[in-house]
N, CA, C and O atoms as a GROMACS GRO file, in nm:
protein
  552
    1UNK      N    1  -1.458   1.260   0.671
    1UNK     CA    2  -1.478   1.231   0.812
    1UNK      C    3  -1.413   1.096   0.846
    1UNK      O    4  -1.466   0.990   0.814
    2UNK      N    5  -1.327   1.102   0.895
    2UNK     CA    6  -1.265   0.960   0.983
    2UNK      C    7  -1.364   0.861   1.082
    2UNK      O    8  -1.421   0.899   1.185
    3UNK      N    9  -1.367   0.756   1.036
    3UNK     CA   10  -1.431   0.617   1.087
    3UNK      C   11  -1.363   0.657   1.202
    3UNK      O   12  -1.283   0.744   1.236
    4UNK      N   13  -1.440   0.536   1.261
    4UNK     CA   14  -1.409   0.523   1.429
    4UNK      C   15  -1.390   0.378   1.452
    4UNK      O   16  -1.432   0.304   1.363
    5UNK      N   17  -1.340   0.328   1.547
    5UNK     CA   18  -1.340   0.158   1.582
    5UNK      C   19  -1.299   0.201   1.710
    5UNK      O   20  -1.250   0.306   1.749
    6UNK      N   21  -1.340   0.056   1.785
    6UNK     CA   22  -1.314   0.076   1.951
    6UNK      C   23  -1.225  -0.101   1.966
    6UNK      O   24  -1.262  -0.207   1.917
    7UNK      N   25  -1.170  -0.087   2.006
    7UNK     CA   26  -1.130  -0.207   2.017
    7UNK      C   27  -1.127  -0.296   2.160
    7UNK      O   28  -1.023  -0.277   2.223
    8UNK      N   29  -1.204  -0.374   2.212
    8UNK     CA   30  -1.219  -0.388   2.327
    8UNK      C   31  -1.159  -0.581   2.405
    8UNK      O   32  -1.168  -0.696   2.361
    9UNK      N   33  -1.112  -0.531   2.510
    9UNK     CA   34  -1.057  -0.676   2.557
    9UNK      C   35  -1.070  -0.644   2.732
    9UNK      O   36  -1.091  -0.535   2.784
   10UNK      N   37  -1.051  -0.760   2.794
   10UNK     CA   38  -1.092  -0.735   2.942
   10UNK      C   39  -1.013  -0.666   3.038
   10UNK      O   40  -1.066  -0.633   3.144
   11UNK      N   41  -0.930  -0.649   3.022
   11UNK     CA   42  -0.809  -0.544   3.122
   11UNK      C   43  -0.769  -0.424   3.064
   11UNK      O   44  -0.731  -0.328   3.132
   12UNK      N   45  -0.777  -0.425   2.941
   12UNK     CA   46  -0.689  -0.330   2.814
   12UNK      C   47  -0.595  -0.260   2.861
   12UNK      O   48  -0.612  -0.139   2.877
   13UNK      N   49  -0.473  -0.322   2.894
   13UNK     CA   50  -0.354  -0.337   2.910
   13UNK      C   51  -0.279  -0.367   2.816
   13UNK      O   52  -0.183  -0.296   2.788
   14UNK      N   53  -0.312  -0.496   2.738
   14UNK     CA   54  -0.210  -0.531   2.634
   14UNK      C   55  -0.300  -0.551   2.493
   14UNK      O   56  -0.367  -0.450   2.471
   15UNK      N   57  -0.312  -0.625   2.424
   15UNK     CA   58  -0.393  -0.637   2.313
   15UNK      C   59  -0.454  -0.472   2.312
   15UNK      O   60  -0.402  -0.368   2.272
   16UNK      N   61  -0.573  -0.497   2.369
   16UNK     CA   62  -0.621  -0.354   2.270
   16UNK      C   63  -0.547  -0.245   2.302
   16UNK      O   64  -0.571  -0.129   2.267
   17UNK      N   65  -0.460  -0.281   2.368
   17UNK     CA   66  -0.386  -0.113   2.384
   17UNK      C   67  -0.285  -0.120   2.236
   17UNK      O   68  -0.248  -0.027   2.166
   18UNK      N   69  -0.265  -0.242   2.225
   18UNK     CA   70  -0.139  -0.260   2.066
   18UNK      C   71  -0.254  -0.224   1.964
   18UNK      O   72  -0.217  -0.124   1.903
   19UNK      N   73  -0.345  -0.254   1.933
   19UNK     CA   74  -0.433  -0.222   1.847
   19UNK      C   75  -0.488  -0.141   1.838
   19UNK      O   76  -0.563  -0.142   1.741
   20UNK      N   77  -0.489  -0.040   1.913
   20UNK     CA   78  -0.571   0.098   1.922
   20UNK      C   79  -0.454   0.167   1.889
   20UNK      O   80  -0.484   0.253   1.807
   21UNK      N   81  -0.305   0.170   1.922
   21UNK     CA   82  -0.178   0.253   1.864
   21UNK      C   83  -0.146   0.201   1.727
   21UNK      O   84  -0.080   0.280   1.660
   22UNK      N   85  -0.176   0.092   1.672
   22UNK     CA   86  -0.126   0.000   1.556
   22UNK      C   87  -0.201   0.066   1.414
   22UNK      O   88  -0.165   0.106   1.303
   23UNK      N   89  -0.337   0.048   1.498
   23UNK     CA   90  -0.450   0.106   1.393
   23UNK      C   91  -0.425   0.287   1.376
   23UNK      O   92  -0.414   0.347   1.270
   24UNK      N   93  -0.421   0.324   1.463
   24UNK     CA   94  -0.391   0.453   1.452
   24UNK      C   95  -0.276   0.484   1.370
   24UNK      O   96  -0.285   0.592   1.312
   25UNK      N   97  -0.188   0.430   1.353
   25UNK     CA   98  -0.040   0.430   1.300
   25UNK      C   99  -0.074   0.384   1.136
   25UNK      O  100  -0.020   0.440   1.040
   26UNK      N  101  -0.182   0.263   1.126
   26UNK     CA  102  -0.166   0.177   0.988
   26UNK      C  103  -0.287   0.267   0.919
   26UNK      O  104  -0.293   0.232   0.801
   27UNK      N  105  -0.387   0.370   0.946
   27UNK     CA  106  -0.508   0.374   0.879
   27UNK      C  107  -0.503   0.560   0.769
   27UNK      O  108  -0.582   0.636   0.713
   28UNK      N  109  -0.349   0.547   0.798
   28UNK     CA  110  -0.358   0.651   0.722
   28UNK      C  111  -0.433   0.777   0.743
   28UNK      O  112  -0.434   0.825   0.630
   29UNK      N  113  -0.493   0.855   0.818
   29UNK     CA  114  -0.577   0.908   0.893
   29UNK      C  115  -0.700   0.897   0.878
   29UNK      O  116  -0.766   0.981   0.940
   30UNK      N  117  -0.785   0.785   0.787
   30UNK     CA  118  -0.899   0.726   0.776
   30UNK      C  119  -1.002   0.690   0.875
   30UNK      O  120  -1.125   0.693   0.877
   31UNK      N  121  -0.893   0.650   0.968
   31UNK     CA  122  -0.993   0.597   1.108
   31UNK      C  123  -0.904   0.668   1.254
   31UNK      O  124  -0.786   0.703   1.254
   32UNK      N  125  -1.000   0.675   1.371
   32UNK     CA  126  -0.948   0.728   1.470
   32UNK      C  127  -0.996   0.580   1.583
   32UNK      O  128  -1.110   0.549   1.618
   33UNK      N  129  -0.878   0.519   1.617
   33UNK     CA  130  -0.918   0.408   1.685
   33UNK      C  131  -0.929   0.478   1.838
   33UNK      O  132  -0.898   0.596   1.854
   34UNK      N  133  -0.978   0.388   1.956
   34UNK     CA  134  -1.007   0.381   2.060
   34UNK      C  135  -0.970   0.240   2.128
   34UNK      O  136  -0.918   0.150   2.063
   35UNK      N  137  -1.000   0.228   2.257
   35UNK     CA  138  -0.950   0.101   2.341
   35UNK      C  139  -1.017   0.111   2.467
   35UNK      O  140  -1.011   0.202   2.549
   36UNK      N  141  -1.082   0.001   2.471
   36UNK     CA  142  -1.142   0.004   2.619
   36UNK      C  143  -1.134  -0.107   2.681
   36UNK      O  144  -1.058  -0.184   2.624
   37UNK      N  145  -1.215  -0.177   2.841
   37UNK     CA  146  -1.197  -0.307   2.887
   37UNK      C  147  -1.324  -0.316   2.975
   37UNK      O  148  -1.382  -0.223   3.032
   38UNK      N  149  -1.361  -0.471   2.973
   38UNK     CA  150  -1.456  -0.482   3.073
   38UNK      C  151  -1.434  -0.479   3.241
   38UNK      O  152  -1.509  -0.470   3.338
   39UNK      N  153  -1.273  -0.495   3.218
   39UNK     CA  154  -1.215  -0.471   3.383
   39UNK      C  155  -1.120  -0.440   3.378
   39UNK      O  156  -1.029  -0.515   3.414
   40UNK      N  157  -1.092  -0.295   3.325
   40UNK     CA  158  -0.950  -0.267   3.323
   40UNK      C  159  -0.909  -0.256   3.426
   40UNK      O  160  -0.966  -0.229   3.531
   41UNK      N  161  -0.743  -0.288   3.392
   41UNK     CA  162  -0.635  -0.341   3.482
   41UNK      C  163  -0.539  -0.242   3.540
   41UNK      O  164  -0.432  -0.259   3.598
   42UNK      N  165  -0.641  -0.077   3.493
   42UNK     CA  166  -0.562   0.043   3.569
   42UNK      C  167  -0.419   0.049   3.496
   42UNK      O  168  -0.372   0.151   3.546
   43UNK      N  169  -0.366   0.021   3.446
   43UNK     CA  170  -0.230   0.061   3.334
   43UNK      C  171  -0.202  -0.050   3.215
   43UNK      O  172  -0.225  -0.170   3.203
   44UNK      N  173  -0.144   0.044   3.139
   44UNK     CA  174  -0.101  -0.050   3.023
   44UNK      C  175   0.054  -0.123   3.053
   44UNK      O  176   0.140  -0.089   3.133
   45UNK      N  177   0.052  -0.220   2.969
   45UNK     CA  178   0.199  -0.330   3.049
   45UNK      C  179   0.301  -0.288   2.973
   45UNK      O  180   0.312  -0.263   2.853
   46UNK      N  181   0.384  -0.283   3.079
   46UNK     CA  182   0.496  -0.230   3.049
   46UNK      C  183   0.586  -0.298   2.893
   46UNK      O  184   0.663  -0.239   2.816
   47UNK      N  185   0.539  -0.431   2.892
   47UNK     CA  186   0.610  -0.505   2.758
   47UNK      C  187   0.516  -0.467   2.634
   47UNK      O  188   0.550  -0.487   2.518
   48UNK      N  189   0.391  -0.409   2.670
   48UNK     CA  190   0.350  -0.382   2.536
   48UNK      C  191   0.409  -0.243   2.502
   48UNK      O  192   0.450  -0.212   2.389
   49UNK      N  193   0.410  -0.165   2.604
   49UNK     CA  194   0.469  -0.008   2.587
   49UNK      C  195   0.628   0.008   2.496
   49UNK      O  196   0.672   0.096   2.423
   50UNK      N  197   0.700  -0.166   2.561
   50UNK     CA  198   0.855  -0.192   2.506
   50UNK      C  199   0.816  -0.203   2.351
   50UNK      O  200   0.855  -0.121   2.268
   51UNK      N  201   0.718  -0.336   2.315
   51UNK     CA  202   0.738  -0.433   2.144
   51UNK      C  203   0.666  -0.255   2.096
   51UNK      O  204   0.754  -0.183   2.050
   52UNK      N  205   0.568  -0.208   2.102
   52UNK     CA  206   0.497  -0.054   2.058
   52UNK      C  207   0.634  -0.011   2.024
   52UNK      O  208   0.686  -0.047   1.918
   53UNK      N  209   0.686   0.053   2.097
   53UNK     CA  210   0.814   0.153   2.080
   53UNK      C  211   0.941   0.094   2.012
   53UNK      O  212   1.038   0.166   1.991
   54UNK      N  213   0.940  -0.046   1.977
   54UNK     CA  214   0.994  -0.092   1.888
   54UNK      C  215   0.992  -0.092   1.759
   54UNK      O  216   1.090  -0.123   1.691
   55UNK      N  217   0.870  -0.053   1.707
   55UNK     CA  218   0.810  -0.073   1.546
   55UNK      C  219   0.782   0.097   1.553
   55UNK      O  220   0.706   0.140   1.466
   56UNK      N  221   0.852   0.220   1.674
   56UNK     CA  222   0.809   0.367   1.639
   56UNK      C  223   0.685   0.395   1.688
   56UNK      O  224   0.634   0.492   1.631
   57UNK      N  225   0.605   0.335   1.791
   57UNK     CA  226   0.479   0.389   1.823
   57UNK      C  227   0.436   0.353   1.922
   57UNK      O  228   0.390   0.246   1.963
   58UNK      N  229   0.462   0.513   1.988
   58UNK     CA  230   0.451   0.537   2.148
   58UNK      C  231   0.309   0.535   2.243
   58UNK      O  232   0.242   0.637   2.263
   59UNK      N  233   0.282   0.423   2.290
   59UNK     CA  234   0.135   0.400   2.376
   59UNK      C  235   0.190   0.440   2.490
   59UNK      O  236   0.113   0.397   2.576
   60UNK      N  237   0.291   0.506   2.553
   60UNK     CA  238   0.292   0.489   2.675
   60UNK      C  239   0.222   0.625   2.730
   60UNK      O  240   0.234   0.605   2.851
   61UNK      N  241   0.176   0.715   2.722
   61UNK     CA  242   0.070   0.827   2.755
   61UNK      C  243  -0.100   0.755   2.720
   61UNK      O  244  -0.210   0.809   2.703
   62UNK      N  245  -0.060   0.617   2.720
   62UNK     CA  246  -0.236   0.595   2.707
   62UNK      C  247  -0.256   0.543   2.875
   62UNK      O  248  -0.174   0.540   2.966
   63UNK      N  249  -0.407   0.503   2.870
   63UNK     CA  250  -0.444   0.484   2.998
   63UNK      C  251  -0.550   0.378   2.996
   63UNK      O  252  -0.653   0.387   2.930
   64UNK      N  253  -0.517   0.271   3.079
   64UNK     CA  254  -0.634   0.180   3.105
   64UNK      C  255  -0.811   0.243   3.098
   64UNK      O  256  -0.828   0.338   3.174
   65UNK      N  257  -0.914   0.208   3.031
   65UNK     CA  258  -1.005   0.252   3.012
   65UNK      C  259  -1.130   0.130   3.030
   65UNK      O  260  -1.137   0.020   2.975
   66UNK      N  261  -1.215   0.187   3.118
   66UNK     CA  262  -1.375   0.094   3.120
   66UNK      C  263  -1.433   0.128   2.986
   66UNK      O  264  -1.431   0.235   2.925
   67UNK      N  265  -1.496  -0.014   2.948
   67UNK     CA  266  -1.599  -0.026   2.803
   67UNK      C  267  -1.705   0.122   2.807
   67UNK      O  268  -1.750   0.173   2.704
   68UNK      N  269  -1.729   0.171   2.933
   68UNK     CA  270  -1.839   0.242   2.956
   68UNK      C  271  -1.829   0.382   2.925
   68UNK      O  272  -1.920   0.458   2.893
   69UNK      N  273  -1.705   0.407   2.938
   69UNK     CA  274  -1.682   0.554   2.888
   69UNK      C  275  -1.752   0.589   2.748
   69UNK      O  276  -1.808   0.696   2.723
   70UNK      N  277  -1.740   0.486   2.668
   70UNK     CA  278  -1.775   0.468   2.494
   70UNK      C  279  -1.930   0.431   2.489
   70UNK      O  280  -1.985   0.399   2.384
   71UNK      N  281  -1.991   0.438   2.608
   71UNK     CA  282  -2.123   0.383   2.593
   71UNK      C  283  -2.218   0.459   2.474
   71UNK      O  284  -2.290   0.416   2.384
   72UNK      N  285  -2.186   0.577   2.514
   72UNK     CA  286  -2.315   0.639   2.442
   72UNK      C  287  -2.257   0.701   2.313
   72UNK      O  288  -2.313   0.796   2.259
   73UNK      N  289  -2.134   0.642   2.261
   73UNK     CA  290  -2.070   0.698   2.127
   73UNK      C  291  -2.112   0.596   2.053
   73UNK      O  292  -2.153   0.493   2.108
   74UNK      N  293  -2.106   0.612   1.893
   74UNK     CA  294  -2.182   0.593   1.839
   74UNK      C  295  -1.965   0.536   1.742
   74UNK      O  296  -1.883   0.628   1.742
   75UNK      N  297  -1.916   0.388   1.675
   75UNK     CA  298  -1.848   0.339   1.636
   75UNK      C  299  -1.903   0.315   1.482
   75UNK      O  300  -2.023   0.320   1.455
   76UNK      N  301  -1.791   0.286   1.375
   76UNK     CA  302  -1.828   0.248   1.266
   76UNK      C  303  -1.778   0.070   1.252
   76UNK      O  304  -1.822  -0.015   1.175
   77UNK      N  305  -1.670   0.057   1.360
   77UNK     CA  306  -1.672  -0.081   1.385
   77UNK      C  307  -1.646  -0.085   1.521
   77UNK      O  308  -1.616   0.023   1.570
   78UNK      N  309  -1.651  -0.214   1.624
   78UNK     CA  310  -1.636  -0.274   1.746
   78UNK      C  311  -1.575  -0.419   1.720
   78UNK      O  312  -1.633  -0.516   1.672
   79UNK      N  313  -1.406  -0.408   1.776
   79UNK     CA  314  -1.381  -0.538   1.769
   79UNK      C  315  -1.282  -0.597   1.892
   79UNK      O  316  -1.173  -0.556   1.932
   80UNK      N  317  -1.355  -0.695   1.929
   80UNK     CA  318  -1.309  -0.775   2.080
   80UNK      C  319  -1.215  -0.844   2.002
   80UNK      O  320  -1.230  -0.901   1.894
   81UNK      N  321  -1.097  -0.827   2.084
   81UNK     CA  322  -0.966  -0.889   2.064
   81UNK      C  323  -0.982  -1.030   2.170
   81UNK      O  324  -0.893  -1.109   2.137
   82UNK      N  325  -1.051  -1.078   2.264
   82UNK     CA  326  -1.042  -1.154   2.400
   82UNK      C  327  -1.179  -1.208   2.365
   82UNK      O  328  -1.259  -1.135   2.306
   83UNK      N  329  -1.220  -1.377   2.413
   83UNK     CA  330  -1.275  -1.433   2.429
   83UNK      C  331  -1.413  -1.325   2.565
   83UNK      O  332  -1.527  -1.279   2.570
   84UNK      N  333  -1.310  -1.337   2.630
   84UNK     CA  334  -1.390  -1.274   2.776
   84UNK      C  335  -1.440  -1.140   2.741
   84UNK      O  336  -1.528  -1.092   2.812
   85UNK      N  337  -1.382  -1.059   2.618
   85UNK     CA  338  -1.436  -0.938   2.606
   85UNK      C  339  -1.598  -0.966   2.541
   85UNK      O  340  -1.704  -0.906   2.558
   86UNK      N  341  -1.565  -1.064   2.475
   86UNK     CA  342  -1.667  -1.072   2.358
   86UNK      C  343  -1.796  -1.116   2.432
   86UNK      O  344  -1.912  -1.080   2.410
   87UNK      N  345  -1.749  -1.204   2.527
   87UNK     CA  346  -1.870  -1.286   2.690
   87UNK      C  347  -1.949  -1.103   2.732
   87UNK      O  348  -2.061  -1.054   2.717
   88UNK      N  349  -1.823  -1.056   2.787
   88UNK     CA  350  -1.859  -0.986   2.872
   88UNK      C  351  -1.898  -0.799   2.867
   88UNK      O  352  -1.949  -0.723   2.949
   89UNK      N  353  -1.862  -0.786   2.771
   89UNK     CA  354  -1.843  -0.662   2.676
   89UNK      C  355  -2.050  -0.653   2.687
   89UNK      O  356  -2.133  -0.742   2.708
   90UNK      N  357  -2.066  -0.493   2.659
   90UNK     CA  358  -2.193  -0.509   2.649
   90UNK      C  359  -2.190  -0.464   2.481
   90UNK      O  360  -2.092  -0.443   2.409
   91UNK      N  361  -2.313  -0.459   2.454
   91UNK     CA  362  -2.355  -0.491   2.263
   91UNK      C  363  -2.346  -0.317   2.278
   91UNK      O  364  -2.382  -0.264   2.383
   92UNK      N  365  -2.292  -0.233   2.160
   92UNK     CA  366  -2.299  -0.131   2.106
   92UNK      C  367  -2.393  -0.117   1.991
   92UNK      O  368  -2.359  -0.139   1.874
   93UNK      N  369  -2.545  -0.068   2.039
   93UNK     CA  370  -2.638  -0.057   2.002
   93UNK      C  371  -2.592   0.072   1.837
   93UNK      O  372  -2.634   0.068   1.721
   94UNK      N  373  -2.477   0.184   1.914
   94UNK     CA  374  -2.438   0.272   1.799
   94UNK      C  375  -2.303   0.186   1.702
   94UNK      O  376  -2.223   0.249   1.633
   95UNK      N  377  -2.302   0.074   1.712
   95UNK     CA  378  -2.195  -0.028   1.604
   95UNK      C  379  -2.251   0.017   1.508
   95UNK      O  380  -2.366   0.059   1.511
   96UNK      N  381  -2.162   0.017   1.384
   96UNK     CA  382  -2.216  -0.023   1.245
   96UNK      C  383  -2.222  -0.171   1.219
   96UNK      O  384  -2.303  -0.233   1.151
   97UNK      N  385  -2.071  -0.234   1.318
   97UNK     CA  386  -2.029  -0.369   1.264
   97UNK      C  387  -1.968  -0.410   1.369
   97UNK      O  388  -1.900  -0.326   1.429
   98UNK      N  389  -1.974  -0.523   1.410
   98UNK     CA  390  -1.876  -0.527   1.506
   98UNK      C  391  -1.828  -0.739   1.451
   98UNK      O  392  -1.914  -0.823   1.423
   99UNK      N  393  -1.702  -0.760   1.453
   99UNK     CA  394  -1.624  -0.843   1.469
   99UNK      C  395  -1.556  -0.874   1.583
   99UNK      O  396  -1.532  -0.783   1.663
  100UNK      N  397  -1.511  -1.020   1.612
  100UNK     CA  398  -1.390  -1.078   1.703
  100UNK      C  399  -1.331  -1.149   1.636
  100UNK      O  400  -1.359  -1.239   1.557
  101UNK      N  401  -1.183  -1.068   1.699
  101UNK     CA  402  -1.054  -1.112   1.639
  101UNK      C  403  -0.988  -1.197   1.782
  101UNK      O  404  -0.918  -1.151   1.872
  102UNK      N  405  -1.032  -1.313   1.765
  102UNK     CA  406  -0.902  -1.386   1.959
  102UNK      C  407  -0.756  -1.353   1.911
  102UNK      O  408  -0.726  -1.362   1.792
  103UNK      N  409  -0.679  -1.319   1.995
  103UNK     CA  410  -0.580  -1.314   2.007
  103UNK      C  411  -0.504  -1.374   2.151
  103UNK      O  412  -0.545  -1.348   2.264
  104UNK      N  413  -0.408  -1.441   2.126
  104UNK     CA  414  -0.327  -1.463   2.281
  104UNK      C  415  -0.296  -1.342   2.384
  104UNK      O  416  -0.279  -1.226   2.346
  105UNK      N  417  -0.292  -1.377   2.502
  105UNK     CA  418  -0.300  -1.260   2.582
  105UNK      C  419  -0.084  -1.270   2.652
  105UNK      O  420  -0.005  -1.323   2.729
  106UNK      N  421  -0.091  -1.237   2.615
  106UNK     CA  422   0.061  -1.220   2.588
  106UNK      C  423   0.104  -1.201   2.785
  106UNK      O  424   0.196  -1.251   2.849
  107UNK      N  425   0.024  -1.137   2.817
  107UNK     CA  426   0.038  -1.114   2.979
  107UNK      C  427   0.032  -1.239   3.043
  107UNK      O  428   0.120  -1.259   3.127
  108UNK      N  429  -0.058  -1.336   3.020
  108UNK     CA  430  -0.081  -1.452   3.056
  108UNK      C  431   0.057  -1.581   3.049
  108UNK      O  432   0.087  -1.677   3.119
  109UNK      N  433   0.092  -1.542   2.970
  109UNK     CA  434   0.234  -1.672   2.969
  109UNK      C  435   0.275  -1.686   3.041
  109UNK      O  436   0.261  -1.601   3.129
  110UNK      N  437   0.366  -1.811   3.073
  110UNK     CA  438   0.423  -1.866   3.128
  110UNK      C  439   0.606  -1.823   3.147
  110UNK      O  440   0.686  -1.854   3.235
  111UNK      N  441   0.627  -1.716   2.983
  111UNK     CA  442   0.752  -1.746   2.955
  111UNK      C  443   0.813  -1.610   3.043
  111UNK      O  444   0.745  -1.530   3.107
  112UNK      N  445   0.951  -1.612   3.026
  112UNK     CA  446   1.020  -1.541   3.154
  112UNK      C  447   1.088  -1.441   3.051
  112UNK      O  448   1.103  -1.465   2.932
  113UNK      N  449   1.118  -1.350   3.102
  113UNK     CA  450   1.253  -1.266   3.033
  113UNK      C  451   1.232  -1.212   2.864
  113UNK      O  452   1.137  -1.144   2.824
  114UNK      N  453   1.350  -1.265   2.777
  114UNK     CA  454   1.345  -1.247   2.630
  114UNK      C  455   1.209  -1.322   2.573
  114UNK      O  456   1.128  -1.262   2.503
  115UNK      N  457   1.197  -1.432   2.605
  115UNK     CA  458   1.056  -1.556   2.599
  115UNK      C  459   0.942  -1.470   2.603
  115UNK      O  460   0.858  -1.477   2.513
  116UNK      N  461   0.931  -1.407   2.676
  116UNK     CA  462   0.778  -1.351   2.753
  116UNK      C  463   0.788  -1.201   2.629
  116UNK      O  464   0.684  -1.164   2.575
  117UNK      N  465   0.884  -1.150   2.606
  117UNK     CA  466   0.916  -1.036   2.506
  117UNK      C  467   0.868  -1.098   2.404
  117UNK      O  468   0.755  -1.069   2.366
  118UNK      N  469   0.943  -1.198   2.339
  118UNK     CA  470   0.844  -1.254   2.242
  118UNK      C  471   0.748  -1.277   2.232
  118UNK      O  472   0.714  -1.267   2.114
  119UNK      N  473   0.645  -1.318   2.317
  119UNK     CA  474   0.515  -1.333   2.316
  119UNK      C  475   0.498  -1.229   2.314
  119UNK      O  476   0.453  -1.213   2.200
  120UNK      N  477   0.501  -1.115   2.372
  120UNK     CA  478   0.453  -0.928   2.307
  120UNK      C  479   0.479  -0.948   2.095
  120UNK      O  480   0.401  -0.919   2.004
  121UNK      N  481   0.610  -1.004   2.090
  121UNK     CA  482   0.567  -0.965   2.016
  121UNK      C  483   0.503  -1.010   1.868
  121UNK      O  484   0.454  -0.945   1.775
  122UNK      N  485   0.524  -1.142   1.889
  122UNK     CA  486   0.418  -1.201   1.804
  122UNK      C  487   0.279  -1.154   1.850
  122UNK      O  488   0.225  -1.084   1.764
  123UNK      N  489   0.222  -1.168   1.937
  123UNK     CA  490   0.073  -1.124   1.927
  123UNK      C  491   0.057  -0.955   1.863
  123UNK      O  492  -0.050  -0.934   1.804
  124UNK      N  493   0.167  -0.823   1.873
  124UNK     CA  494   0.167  -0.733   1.867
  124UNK      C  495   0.170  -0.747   1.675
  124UNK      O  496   0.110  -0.674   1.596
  125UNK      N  497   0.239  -0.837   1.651
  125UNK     CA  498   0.251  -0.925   1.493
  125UNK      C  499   0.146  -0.925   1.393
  125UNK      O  500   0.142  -0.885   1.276
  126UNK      N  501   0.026  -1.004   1.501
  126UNK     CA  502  -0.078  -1.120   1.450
  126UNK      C  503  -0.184  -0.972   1.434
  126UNK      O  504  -0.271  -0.962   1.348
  127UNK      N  505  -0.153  -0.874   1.530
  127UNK     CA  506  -0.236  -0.755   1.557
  127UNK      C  507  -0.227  -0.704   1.406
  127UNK      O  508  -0.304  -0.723   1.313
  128UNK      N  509  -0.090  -0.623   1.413
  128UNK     CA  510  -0.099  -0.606   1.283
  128UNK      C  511  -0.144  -0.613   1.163
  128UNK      O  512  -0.189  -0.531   1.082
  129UNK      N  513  -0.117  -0.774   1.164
  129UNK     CA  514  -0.206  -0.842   0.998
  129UNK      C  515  -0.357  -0.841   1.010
  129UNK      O  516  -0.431  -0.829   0.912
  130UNK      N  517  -0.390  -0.851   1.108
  130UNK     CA  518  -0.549  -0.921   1.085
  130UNK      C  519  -0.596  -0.700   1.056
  130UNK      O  520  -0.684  -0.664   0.978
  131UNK      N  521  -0.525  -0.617   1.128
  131UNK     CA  522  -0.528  -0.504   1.086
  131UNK      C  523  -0.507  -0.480   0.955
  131UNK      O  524  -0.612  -0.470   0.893
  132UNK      N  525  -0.420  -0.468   0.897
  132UNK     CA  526  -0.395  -0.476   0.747
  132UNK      C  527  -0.469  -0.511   0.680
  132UNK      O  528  -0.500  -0.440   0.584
  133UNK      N  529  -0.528  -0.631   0.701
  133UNK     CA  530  -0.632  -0.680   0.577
  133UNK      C  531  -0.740  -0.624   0.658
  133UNK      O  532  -0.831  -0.625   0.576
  134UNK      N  533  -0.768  -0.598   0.719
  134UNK     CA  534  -0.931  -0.534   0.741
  134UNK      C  535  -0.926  -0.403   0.644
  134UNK      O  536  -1.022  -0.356   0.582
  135UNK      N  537  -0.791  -0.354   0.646
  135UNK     CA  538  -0.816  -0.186   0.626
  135UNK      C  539  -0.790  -0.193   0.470
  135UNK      O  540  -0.815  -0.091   0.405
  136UNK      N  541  -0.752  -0.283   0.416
  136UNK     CA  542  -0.691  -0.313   0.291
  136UNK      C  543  -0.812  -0.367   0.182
  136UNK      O  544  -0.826  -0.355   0.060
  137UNK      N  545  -0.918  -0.452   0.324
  137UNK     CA  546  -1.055  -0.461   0.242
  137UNK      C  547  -1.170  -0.355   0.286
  137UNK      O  548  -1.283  -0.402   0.294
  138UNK      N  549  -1.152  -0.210   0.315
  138UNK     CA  550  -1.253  -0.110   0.413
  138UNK      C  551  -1.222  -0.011   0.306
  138UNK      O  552  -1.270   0.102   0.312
   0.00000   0.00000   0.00000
């Protein structure tokens, strides 16, 4: 039976949308990730849909999602990628475990053009690893 994880941040647009395709991609079919937000932002961003489809893995058929849909499912982990998720997120009484991982919000920068691409994709990067070793110690 495949684990479950939800991965939650406040718009889920960028971060947990890279981490809910990343994990799905890295877990070997072990785990079936998910992605939700405390205020989603109604679509995923277009630069995470670009750095995704760069490394082979297509988020762009996903869809902005409220924390609430997942209320009454029952996770083997819960992990807030966002400061504000972790504030504002409500507690998953059906967690086994839940962790926060901060990550930069890549939407938020300042930088323009190729600059602002990069910030996709180092954070899409940092996603990765802190993925890897979770699943590498699970």
């Amino acid at each position: 039976m495949k684990r479950r994880v939800l991965i939650l941040c406040t718009g889920n647009s960028c971060r947990s949308q890279m981490a809910e395709g990343l994990w799905n991609a890295l877990a070997d079919g072990k785990w079936i990730a998910f992605s939700g937000g405390s205020s989603p932002s109604g679509f995923v961003h277009p630069l995470a849909i670009e750095v995704m489809r760069e490394i082979g893995i297509d988020i762009s058929a996903n869809r902005s999602k409220h924390v609430d849909e997942f209320a009454n499912e029952s996770f083997d982990l819960v992990v807030t990628v966002c400061d504000n998720a972790k504030e504002a997120c409500p507690a998953f009484p059906g967690a086994k475990h839940t962790e926060h991982w901060p990550f930069d919000d890549p939407a938020e920068t300042d930088a323009m053009g190729d600059n602002h691409l990069a910030v996709f994709r180092r954070v899409r990067d940092e996603i990765t690893s802190a993925i890897r070793t979770h699943l590498a110690g699970s």
